[in-house]
C-alpha positions as CSV (number, residue, x, y, z in Angstrom):
1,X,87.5,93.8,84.6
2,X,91.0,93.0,83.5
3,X,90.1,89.8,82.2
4,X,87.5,91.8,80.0
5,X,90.0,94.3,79.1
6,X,92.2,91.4,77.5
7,X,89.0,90.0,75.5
8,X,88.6,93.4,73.8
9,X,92.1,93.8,72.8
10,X,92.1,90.4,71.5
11,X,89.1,91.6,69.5
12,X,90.3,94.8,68.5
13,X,93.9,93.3,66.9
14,X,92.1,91.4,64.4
15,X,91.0,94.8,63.1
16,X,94.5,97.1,64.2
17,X,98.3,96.0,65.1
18,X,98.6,98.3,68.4
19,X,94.7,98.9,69.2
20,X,94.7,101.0,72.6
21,X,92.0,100.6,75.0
22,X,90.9,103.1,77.6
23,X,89.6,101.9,81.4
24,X,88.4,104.7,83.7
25,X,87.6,104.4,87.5
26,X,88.2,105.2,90.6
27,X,91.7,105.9,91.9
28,X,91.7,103.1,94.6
29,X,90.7,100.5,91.5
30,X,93.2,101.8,88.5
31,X,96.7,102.7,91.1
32,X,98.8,99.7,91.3
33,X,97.7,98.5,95.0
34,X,101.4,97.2,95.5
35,X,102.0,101.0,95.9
36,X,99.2,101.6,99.0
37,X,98.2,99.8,102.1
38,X,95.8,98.0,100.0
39,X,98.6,96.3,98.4
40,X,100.6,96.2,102.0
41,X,97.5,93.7,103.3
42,X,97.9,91.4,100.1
43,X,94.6,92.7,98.0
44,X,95.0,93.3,94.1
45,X,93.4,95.5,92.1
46,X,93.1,96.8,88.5
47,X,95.7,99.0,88.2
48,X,98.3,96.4,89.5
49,X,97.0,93.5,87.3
50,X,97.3,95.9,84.3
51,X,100.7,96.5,85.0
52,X,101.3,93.0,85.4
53,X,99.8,91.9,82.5
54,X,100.9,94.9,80.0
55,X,104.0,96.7,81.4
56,X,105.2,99.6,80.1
57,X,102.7,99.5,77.2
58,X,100.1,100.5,80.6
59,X,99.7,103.9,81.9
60,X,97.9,104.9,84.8
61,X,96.3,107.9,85.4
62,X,95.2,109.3,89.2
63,X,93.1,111.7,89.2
64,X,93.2,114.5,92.5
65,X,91.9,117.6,94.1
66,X,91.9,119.4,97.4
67,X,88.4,120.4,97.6
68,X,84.9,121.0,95.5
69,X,82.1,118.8,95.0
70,X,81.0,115.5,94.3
71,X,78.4,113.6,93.6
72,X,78.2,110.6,96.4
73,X,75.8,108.5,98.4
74,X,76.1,109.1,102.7
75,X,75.6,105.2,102.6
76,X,75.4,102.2,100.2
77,X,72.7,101.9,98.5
78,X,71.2,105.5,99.4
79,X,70.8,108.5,96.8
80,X,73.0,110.1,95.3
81,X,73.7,113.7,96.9
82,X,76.1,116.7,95.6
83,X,78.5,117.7,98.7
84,X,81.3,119.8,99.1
85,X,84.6,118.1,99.5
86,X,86.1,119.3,102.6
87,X,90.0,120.8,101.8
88,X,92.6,117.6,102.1
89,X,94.1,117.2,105.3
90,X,97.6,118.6,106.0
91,X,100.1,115.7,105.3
92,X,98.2,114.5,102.2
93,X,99.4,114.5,98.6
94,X,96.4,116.7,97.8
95,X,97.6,119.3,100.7
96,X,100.8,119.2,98.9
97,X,99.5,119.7,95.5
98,X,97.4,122.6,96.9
99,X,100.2,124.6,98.2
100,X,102.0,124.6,95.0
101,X,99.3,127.0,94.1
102,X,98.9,126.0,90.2
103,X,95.2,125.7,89.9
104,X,94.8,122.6,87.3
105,X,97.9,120.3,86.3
106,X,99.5,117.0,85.0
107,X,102.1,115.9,86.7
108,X,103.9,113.3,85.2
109,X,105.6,110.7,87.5
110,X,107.4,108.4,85.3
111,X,111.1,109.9,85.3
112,X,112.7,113.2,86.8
113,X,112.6,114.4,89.9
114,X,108.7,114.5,90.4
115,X,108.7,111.0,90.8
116,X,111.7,110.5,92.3
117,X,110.4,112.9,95.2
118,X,107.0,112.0,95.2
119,X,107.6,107.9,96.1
120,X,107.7,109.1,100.0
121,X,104.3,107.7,101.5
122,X,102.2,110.2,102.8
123,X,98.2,110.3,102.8
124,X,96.1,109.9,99.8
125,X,92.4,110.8,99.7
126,X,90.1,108.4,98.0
127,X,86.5,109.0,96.9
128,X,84.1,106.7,95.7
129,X,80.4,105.9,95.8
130,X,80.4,107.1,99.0
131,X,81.6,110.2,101.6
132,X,81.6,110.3,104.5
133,X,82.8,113.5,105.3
134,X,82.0,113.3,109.3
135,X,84.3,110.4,109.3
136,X,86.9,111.9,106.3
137,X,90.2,110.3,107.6
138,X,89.6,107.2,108.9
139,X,86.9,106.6,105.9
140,X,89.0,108.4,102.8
141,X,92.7,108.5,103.5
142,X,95.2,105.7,103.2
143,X,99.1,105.5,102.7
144,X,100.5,105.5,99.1
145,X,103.6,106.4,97.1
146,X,102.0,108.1,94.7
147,X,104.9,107.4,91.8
148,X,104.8,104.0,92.1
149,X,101.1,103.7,92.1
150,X,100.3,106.1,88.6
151,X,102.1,107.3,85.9
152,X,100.4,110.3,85.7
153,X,98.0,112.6,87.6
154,X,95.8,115.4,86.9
């Protein structure tokens, strides 16, 4: 994906000086892994290679919620089902974000105080093509420093 991401910007600066390209997936792909346990076991990902690759001119944006719906398979391969997304578990960042009682926000990370507090690990829930919500820790939480892994969340 990143090496794609490179051939369209090549393409787009015959036509623009600065062109600006856009990349959305999931949270566990576009987070710099070096920020996560992902990262912790030596696995890459999107997010880091983009930071890697672009620096500050990259900005990654996580995207978060205690509970809802989504619209996941219960295995791979299988249909796609709407379920309710059961409320985050008490020492996650989406706990956290749930307490502050502010129903939709952006929270940005890079500087000030927000980061600075918000580099302590804690829990992270990530949801994908599938969930599992019988199995919710073990199968959707992980350890990150939010900060370091995105610029930005909403």
């Amino acid at each position: 994906m990143v090496e794609s991401v490179s051939a369209i910007l090549l393409h787009l600066e015959q036509f623009e000086k600065r062109p600006k390209v856009v990349l959305w997936a999931h949270n566990s792909h576009l987070g710099d892994a070096r920020a996560t346990e992902m990262g912790r076991r030596g696995e890459l990902n999107v997010g880091q290679l983009v930071r890697e690759g672009w620096g500050e001119e990259a900005f990654l944006v996580g995207f978060s919620t205690h509970h809802g719906s989504v619209s996941a398979a219960s295995r791979w391969g299988g249909d796609v089902e709407r379920k309710r997304v059961q409320p985050g578990l008490r020492d996650s960042y989406e706990a956290l974000f749930h307490e502050v009682g502010v129903p939709r926000f952006l929270l940005d990370l890079r500087d000030g105080e927000a980061g600075r507090l918000l580099q302590e690990p804690r829990l992270q829930r990530a949801i994908g093509v599938l969930y599992l919500p019988e199995t919710e820790r073990h199968s959707h939480y992980f350890q990150a420093s939010l900060s370091r892994q995105f610029d930005a969340l909403l």
